[in-house]
C-alpha positions in Angstrom: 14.3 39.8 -284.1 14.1 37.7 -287.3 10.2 37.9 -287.3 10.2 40.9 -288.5 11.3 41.0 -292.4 15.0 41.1 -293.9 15.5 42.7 -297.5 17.9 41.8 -299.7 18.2 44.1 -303.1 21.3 43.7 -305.4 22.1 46.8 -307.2 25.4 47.7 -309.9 28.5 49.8 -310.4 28.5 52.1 -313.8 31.9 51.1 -314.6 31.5 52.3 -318.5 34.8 51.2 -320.3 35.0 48.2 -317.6 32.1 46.3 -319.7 32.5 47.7 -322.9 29.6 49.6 -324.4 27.2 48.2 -322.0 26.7 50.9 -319.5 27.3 53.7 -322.1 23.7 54.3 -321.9 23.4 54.6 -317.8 25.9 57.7 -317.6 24.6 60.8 -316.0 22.9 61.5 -312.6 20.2 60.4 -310.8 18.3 61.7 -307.6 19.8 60.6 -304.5 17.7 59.7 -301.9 17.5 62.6 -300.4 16.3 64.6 -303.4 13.7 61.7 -304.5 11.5 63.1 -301.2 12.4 66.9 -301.5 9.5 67.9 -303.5 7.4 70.4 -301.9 3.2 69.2 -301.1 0.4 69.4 -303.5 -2.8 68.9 -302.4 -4.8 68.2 -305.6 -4.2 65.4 -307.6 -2.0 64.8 -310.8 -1.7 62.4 -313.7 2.3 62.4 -312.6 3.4 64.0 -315.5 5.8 66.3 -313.8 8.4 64.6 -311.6 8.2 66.7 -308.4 5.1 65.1 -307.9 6.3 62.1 -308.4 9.0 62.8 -305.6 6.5 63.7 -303.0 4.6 60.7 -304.0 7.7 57.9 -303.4 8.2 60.3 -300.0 5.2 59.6 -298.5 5.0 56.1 -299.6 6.9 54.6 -296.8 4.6 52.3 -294.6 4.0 48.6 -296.3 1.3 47.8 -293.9 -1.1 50.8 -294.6 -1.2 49.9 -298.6 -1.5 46.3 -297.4 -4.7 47.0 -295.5 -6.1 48.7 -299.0 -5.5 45.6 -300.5 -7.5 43.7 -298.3 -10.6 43.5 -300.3 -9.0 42.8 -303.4 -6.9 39.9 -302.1 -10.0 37.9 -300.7 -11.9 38.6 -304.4 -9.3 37.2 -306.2 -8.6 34.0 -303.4 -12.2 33.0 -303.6 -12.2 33.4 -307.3 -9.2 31.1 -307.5 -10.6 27.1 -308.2 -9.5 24.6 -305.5 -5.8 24.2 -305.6 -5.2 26.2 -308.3 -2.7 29.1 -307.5 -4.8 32.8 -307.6 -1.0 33.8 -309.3 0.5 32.9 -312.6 4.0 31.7 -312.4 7.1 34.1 -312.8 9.0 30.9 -315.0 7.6 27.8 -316.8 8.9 24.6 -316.0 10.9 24.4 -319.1 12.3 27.7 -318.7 13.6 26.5 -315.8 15.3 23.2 -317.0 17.1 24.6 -320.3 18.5 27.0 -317.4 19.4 24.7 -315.6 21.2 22.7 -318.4 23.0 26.2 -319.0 24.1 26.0 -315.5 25.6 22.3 -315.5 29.4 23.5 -316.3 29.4 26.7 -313.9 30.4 26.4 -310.5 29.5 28.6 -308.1 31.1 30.0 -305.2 31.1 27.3 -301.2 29.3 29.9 -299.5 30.7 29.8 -296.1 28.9 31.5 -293.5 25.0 29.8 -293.7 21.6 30.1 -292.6 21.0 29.2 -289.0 17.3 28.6 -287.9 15.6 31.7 -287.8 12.8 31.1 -285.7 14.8 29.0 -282.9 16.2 31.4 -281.3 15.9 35.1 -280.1 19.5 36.0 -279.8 21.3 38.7 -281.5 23.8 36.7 -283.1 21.2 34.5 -284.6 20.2 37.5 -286.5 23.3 38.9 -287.5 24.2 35.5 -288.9 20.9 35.3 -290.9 22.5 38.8 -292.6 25.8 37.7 -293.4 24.5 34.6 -294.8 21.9 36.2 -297.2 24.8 38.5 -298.2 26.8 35.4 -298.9 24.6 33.5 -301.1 23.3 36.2 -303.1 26.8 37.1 -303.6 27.4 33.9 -304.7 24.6 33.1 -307.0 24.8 36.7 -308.5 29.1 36.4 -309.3 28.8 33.0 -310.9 26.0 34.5 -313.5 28.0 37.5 -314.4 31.1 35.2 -314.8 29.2 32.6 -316.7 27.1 35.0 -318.9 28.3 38.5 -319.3 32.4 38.4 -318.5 34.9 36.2 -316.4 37.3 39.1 -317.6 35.9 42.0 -316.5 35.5 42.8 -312.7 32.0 42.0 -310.9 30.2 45.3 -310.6 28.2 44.7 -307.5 28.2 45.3 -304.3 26.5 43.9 -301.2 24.9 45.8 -298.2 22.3 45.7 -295.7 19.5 48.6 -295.6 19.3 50.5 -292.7 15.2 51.3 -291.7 16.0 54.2 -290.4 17.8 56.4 -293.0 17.4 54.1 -296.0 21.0 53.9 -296.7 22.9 50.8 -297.4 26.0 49.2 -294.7 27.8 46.5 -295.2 26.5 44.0 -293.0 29.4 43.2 -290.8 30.1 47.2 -290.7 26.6 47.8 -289.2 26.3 44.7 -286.7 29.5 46.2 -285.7 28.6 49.6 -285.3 25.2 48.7 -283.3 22.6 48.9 -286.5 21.5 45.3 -286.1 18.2 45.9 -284.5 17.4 48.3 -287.4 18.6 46.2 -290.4 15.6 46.0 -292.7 17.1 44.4 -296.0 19.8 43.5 -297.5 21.5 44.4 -301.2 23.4 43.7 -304.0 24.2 47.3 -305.7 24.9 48.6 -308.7 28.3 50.0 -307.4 28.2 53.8 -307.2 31.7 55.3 -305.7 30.1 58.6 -305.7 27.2 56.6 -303.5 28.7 54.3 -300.9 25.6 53.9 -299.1 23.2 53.0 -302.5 20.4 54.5 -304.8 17.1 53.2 -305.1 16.9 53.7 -308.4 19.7 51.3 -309.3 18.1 48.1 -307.2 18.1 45.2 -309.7 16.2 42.7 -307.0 15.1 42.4 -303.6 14.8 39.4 -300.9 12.7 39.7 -298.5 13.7 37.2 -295.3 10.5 35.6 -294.1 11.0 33.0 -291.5 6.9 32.0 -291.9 7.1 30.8 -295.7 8.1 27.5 -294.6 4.4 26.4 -294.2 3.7 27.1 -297.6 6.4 25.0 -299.1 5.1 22.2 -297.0 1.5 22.3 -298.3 1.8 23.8 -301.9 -1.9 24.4 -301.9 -1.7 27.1 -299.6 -1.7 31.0 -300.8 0.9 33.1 -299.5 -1.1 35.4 -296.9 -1.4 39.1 -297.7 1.2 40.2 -295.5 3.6 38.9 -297.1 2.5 39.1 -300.5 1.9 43.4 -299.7 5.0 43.8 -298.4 6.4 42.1 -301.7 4.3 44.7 -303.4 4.9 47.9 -301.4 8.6 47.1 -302.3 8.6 46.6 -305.9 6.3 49.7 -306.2 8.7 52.0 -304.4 11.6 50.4 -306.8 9.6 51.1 -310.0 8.6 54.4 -308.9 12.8 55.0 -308.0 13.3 54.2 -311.4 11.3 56.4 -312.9 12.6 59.3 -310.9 16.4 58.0 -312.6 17.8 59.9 -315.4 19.7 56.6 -316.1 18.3 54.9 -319.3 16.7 51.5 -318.6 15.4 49.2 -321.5 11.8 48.5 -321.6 11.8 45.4 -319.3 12.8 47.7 -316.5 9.2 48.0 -315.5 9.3 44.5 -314.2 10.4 43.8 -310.7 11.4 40.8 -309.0 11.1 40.3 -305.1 12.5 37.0 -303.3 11.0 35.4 -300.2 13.3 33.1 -298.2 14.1 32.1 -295.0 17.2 29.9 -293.8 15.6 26.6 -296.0 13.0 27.7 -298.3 12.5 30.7 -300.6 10.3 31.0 -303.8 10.1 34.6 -306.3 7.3 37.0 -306.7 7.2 39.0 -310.0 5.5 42.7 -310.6 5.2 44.0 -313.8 3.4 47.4 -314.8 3.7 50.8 -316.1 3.9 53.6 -313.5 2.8 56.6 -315.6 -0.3 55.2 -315.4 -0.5 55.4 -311.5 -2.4 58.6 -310.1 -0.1 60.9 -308.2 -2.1 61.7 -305.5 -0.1 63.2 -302.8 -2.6 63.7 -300.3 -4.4 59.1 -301.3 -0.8 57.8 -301.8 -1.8 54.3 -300.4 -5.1 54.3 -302.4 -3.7 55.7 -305.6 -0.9 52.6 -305.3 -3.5 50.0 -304.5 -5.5 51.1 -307.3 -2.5 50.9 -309.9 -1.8 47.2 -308.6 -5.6 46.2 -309.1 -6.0 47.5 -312.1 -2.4 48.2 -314.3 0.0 45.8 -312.6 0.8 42.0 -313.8 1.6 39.8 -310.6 3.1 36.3 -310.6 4.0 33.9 -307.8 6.3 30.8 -307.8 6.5 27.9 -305.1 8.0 28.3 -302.4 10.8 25.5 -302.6 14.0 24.3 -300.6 17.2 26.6 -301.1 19.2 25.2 -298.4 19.8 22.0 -297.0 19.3 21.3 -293.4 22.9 21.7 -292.8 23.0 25.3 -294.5 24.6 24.6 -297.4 23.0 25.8 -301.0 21.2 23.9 -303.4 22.3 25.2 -306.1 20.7 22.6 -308.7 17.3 22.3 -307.1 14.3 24.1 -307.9 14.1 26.8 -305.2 17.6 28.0 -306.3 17.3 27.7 -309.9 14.0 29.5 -309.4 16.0 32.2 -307.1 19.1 32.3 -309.9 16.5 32.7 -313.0 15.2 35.7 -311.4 18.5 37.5 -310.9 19.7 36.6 -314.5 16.5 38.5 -315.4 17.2 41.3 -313.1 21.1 41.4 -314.9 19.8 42.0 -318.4 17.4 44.8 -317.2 20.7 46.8 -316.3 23.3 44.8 -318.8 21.3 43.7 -321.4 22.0 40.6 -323.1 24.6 38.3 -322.0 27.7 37.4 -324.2 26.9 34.2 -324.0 22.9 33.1 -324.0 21.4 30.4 -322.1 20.8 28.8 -325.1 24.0 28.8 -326.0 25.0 27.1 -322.6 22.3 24.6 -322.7 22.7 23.4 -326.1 26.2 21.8 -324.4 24.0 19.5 -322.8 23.8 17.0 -325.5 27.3 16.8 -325.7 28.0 16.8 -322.0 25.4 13.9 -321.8 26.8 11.9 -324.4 30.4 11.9 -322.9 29.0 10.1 -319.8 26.8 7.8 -321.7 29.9 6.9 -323.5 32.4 7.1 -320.4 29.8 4.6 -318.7 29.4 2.1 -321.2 33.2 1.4 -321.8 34.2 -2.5 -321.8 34.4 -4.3 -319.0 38.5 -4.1 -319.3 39.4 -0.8 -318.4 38.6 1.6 -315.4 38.3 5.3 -315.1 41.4 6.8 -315.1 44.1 5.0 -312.6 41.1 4.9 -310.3 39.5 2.0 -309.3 35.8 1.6 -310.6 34.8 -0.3 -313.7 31.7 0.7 -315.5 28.8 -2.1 -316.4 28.2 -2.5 -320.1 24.5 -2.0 -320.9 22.9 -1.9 -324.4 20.1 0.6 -324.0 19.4 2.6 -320.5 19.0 5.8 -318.8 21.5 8.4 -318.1 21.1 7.4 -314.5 20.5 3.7 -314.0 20.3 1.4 -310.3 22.8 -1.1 -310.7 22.2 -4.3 -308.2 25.6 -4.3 -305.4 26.1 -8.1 -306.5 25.6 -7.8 -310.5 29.0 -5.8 -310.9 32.3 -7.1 -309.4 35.0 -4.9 -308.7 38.5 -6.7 -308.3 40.2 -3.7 -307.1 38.0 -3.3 -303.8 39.1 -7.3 -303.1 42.3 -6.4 -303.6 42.5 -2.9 -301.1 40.5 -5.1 -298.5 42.9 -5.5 -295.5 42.1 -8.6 -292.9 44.0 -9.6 -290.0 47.2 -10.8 -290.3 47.8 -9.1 -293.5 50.9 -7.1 -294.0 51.3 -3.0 -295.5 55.0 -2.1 -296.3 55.2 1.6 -296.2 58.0 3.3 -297.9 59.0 6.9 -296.3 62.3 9.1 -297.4 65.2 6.9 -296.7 63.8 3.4 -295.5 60.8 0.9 -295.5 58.7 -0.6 -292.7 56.4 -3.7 -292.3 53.3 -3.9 -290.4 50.9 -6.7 -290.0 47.5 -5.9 -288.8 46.4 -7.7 -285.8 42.7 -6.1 -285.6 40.3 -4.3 -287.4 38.6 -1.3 -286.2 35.8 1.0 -287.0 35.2 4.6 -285.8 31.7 5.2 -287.4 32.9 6.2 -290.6 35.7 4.6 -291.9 37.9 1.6 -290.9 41.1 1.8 -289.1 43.5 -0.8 -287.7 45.8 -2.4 -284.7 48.8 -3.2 -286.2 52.5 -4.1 -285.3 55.8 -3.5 -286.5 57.1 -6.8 -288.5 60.7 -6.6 -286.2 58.6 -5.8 -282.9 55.4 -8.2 -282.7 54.8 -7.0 -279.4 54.5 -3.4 -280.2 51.2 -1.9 -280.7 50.2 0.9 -283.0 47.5 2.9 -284.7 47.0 2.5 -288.4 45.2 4.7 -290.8 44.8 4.1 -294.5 44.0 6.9 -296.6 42.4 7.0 -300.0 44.2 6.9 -303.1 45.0 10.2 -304.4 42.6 9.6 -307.6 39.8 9.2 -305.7 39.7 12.5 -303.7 37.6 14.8 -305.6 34.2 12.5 -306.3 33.6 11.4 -303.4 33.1 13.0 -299.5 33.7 9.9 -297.8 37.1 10.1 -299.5 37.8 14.0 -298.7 36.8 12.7 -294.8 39.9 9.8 -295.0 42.1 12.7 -296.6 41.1 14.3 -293.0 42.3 11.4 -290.9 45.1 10.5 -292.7 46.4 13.2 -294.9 45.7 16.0 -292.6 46.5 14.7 -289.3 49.8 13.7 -290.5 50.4 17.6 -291.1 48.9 18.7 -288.0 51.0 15.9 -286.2 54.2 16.7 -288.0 53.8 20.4 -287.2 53.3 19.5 -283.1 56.7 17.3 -283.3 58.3 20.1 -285.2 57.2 22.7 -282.1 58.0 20.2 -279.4 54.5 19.5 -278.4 55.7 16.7 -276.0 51.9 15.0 -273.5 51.4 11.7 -273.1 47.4 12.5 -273.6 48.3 13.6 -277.7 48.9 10.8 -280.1 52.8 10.2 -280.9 53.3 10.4 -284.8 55.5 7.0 -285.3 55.5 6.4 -288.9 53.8 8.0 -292.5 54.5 7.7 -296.1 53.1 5.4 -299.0 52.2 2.3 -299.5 54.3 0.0 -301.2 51.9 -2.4 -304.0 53.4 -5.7 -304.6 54.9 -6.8 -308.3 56.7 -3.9 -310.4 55.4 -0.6 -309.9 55.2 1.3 -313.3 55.1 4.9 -311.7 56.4 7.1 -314.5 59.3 9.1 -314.2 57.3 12.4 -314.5 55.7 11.7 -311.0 52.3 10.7 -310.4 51.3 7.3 -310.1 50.9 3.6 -311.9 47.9 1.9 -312.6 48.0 -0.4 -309.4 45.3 0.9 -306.7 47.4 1.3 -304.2 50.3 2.8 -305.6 50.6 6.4 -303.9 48.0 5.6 -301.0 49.3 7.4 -297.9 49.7 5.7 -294.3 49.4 7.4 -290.8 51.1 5.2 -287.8 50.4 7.0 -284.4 50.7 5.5 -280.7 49.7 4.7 -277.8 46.3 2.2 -278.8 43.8 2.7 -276.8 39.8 1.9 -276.3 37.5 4.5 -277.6 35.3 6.2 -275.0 32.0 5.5 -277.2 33.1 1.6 -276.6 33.6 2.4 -272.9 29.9 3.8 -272.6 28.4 1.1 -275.3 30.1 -1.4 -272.5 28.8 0.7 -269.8 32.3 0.6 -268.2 32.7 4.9 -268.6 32.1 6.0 -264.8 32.1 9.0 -262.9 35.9 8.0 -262.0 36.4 7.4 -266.1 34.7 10.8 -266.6 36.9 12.8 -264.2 40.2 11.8 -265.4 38.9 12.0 -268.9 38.0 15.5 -268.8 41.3 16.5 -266.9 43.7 14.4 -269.2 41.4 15.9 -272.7 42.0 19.4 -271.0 45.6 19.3 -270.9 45.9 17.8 -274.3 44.1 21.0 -275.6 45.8 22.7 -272.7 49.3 21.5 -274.5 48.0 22.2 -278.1 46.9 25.6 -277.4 50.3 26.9 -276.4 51.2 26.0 -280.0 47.7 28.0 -281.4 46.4 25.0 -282.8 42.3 23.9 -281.4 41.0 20.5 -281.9 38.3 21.2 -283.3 36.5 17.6 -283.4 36.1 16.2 -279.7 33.7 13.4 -279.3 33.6 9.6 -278.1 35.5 8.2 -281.1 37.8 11.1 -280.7 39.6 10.0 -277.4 40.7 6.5 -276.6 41.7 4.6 -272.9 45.4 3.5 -272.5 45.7 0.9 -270.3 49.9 0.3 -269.7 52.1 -0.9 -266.8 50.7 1.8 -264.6 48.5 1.3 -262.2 45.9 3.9 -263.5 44.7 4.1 -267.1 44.9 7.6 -269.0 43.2 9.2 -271.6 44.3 10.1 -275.0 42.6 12.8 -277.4 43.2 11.3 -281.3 41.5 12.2 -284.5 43.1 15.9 -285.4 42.7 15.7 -288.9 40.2 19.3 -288.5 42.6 20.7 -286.1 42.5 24.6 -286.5 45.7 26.0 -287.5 44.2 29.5 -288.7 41.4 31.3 -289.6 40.5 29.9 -292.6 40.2 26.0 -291.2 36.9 25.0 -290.6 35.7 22.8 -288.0 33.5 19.7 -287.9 30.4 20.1 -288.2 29.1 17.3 -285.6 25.0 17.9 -284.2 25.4 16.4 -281.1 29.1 17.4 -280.4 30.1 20.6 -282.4 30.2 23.9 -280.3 27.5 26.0 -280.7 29.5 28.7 -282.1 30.9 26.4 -284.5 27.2 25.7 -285.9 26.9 29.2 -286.0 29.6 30.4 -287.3 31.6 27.5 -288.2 34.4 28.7 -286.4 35.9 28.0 -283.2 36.1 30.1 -279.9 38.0 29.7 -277.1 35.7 27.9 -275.2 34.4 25.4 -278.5 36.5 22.8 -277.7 35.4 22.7 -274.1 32.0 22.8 -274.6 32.5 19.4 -277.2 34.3 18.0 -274.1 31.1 18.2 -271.7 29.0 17.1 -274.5 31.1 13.8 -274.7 30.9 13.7 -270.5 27.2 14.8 -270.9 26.4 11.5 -273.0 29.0 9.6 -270.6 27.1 10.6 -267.2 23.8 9.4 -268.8 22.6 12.1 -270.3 20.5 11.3 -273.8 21.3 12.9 -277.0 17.6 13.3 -278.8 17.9 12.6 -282.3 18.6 15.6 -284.7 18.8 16.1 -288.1 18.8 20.0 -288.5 21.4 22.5 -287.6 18.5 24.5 -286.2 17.1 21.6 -284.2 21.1 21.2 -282.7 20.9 24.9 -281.7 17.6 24.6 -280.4 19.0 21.5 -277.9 21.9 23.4 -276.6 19.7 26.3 -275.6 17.3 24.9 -274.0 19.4 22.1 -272.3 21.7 25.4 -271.0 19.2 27.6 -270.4 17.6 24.7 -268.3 20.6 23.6 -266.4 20.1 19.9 -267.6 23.4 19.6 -268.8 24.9 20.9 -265.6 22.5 18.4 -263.6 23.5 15.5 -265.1 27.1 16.0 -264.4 26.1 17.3 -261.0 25.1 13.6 -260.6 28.5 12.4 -261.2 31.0 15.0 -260.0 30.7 18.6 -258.4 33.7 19.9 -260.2 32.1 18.3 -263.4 29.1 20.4 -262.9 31.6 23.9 -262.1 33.5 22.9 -265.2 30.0 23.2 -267.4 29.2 26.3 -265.5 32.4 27.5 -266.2 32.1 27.0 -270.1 28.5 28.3 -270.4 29.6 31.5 -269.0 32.6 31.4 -271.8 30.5 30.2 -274.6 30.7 32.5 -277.9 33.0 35.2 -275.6 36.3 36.2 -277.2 37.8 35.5 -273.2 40.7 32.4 -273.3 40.4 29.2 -271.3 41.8 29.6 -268.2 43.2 25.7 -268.2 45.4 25.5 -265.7 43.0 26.1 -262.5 41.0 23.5 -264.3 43.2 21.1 -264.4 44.6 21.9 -260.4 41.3 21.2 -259.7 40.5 18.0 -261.8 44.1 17.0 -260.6 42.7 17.1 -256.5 39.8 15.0 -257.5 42.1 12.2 -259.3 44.5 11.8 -256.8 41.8 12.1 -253.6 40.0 9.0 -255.7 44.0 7.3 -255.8 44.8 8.3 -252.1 47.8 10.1 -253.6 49.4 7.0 -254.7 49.7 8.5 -258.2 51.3 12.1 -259.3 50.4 13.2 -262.4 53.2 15.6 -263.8 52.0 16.9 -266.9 49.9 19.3 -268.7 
């Protein structure tokens, strides 16, 4: 499983022409990994002049924990020699190092990295694993295509590769290649490559960096006066040895700083860098003492340095790309770069000296006068005479007219202009589903009438702020995704209706200019969404207590055929919980549930879900994609909470997945709705057994059999025709 170490080494193509003269000097050949351990046995010793020593040396040095044992002795010297909180290590990088990189960094953008980190140590499942593979691959990726864009050429094609190292024969697979082909349990790294046509599965000897994935160095980034144990630290070692003695096996020509090696430590939050630096002709090539010959060259010829460990990725997965632990992690491959590119087109000098200016444009930008705004948006800046870059600004000591002016109240009234005609609505209440507001409104000609009513953001707004590209999913999106089920004859009375969408029309004379866009009023261009029927939410229902096992029944029938109906049209929900699906009371006699809120509908493989910890699939926290079952298992979350079940409080992707197994494994969720329903508690079964399986929903014996229970609770007074 994941206790057991992950590698990650990036290596390089020789592309020669490709980069210029860079690679000029790397042409030729170089031992291949099966030559490197060819050479035949010695038994007396040698200063490693001649290379087939050498060879039979880097053959026999395979095991990290024998040369960590040697090291034993030495490692406990130099800890007790170390004063009281003082690292035993110098650092890799000094602090300023680190910030004139990272002003370098400011105007480079670097790739969303997709697939993430789950929690390494929560689980013991396969797919836990797997996913801790493709997520290295996709960070280091990341990290190692914005440098080469930023510094060397965003021209030329990246010449690297990434792959996962296979224990067995040291060769290199790409990741998803080898999980499929049953390597998993024998992954021992992962890589970056030099890329090598004539080598598809890698070359030692053209490793610029390796990562080893440690799920244990958590602790020491949460007390920084701990040492990093020996096992770690030697297998950090035994890996940077074997890579300098690769090297100088190569007949490629590397430029001095080749002799330095940097090894990363990380695990799915944390990750810090350990440098080696020494020269290997001066190791003893002892064939028969391998493991005491290489302890003795990293006592006594070898420079070491340790950083902090420090956070990489946030809780939810996603990279850090300005803080420390990343910087520290990106510093170290730039370094790694040179040693096989030399120096970069552009310097981080160069970079950083754009700072000044880059600081000065928003010193400027946010002292302008209290007249204008930014842009056609709608914040004005506060005039100040001397302060900060970043300055705390009291909610009451600025006064922005615009906000006064997009509040809506009751009885207030939105024309919306579409195509060909406008429409009035007056709002008649004001709602709030957690995140943003939303409203009750009616038609101006039909008082009576009652409809949804979203309000979006206006279109200037989108790109600064999340909460913004979260309206764009309720309004902007859903409209798509409910266009597109009118325009396949999705017809349920459990989806929402699309009635009405276009833009706001602002009152006085719009100034739009001809070329398109928008005026300088804020709510020119800010779209509206008008859906029916109105309903109560289920999280008001429960809040109310007034969600029973009756409620819960027909709730999980009338959500199925909703996804039941959407399904047909290969489009998921995607975002099922309480706020998600709303109580119609009308003239019937029995109320009916509605499943709203398809902004993050799934419409193909690249959508991506909501990412909800209490609600969200566990294969969408995974993955963050959707199976078949994901939807379902959001449903019996929602019914979960509804039957009584507690939610504990979580704040951590891994803590989410660590719920759901448990409470699965357990049975508790299946108890709980035991308590309210049997066919609740054979629904939950039914959806643990599909859970992460590519096997569809069978939906319509679920909803015959939700169907019996409704109408045995009516006494068959009530026939429910659809879905």
């Amino acid at each position: 499983m994941l206790g057991r170490c992950g590698v990650v080494a990036i290596f390089w193509v020789i592309r020669g022409k490709e980069v210029g003269g860079t690679f000029d000097s790397f042409r030729g050949g170089s031992p291949d990994q099966g030559s490197v351990g060819s050479g035949t046995k010695r038994s007396s010793a040698s200063s490693g002049s001649r290379p087939r020593n050498r060879k039979e040396f880097l053959y026999r040095f395979v095991d990290s924990g024998m040369l960590t044992a040697k090291l034993e002795d030495w490692f406990e010297s130099i800890s007790n020699k170390s004063e009281p909180k003082k690292p035993a290590f110098d650092v890799p990088f000094e602090l300023i190092e680190l910030q004139k990189f990272d002003y370098a960094l400011e105007g480079i953008s670097f790739q969303q990295v997709i697939r993430m980190p789950n929690a390494v140590y929560a689980s013991t499942s396969d797919a836990v694993e797997a996913t801790a593979y493709l997520a290295i691959e996709d960070f280091l990726h990341a990290g190692v295509k914005g440098l080469w864009e930023a510094f060397w050429s965003q021209d030329e094609p990246m010449p690297f590769s990434v792959a996962c190292l296979y224990d067995e024969n040291l060769k290199f697979y790409q990741a998803e290649k080898a999980v499929a082909d049953g390597k998993l349990g024998g992954l021992c790294a992962t890589g970056i490559l030099l890329t090598n046509p004539r080598h598809p599965h890698g070359k030692w000897d053209q490793i610029l960096e390796l990562a080893l994935l440690r799920p244990d160095i958590r602790n020491f980034a949460m007390d920084s006066d701990r040492q990093l144990p020996l096992s770690v630290l030697g297998e950090a070692l035994f890996y940077a040895l074997r890579v300098l003695l690769s090297r100088s096996l190569s007949r490629l020509n590397y430029s001095q700083s080749s002799n330095s090696v940097f090894i990363l430590l990380v695990d799915s939050q944390y990750g810090g860098v350990v440098k080696v630096e020494g020269d290997v002709n001066k190791l003893v090539f002892d064939v028969n003492n391998v493991y005491e010959c290489a302890a003795e060259w990293i006592i006594k010829h070898s420079r070491i340095a340790v950083s902090s460990v420090d956070r990489i990725w946030n809780k939810l997965g996603n990279a850090n790309w300005g803080d420390i632990g990343a910087l520290q992690v990106l510093f170290a491959t730039f370094h790694c770069i040179m040693q096989f590119a030399g120096f970069p087109k552009h310097s981080v000098e160069d970079l950083a000296a754009d700072h000044g200016p880059r600081l000065q444009a928003r010193r400027a930008e946010r002292q302008l006068g209290d007249a204008r705004v930014n842009g056609n948006g709608l914040f004005r800046f506060q005039q100040r005479s001397v302060s900060p870059e970043i300055v705390e600004v009291q909610d009451d000591s600025v006064k922005i007219e615009t906000e006064q002016l997009m509040k809506l109240e009751v009885g207030s009234v939105l024309w919306l202009e579409d195509s060909n005609w406008q429409k009035g609505y007056q709002i008649n209440q004001v709602l709030n589903n957690s995140e943003h507001p939303y409203y009750i409104a009616s038609p101006v000609e039909d008082p009576q009438k009652r409809l949804f009513l979203y309000v979006g953001s206006h279109p200037s707004q989108l790109e600064p702020a999340w909460e913004d590209m979260n309206l764009w999913y309720q309004v902007q999106r859903q409209t798509k995704i409910l266009t597109i089920m009118k325009q396949k004859g999705l017809s349920s009375k459990y989806l929402p209706q699309l009635s009405a969408s276009g833009r706001i029309i602002h009152p006085g004379q719009c100034q739009r200019p001809s070329s398109g866009g928008n005026c300088d009023h804020p709510w020119c261009g800010t779209p509206i969404l008008v859906t029916s029927p109105v309903g109560e939410t289920v999280s008001q229902l429960i809040s109310e207590a007034r969600f029973g096992m009756e409620e819960a029944v027909r709730c999980c029938h009338d959500c199925l055929s909703a996804l039941s109906t959407a399904a047909s049209a290969g489009i998921r929900h995607g975002d099922i919980r309480p706020e998600n699906v709303v109580c119609v009371r009308s003239a019937v006699r029995q109320p009916y549930f509605v499943l709203i809120g398809w902004g993050r509908a799934i419409l193909e493989d690249r959508d991506r879900p909501a990412m909800n910890l209490h609600f969200s699939s566990t294969y969408a926290l995974q993955e963050g994609k959707l199976c078949s079952a994901s939807d379902a298992e959001s449903l019996v979350y929602m019914l979960y909470i509804s039957c009584g079940g507690v939610l504990p409080d979580l704040d951590s992707v891994e803590g989410a997945l660590q719920w759901r197994e448990t409470s699965w494994s357990r049975r508790l969720i299946q108890q709980k709705l035991g308590d309210a329903s049997t066919v609740l508690k054979a629904f939950a079964d039914y959806v643990d057994s599909l859970c992460g399986t590519p096997y569809p929903m069978d939906y319509d014996i679920w909803l015959r059999r939700l169907r019996r229970n409704i109408n045995e609770d009516d006494h068959g007074k009530e026939i429910d025709t659809s879905g």
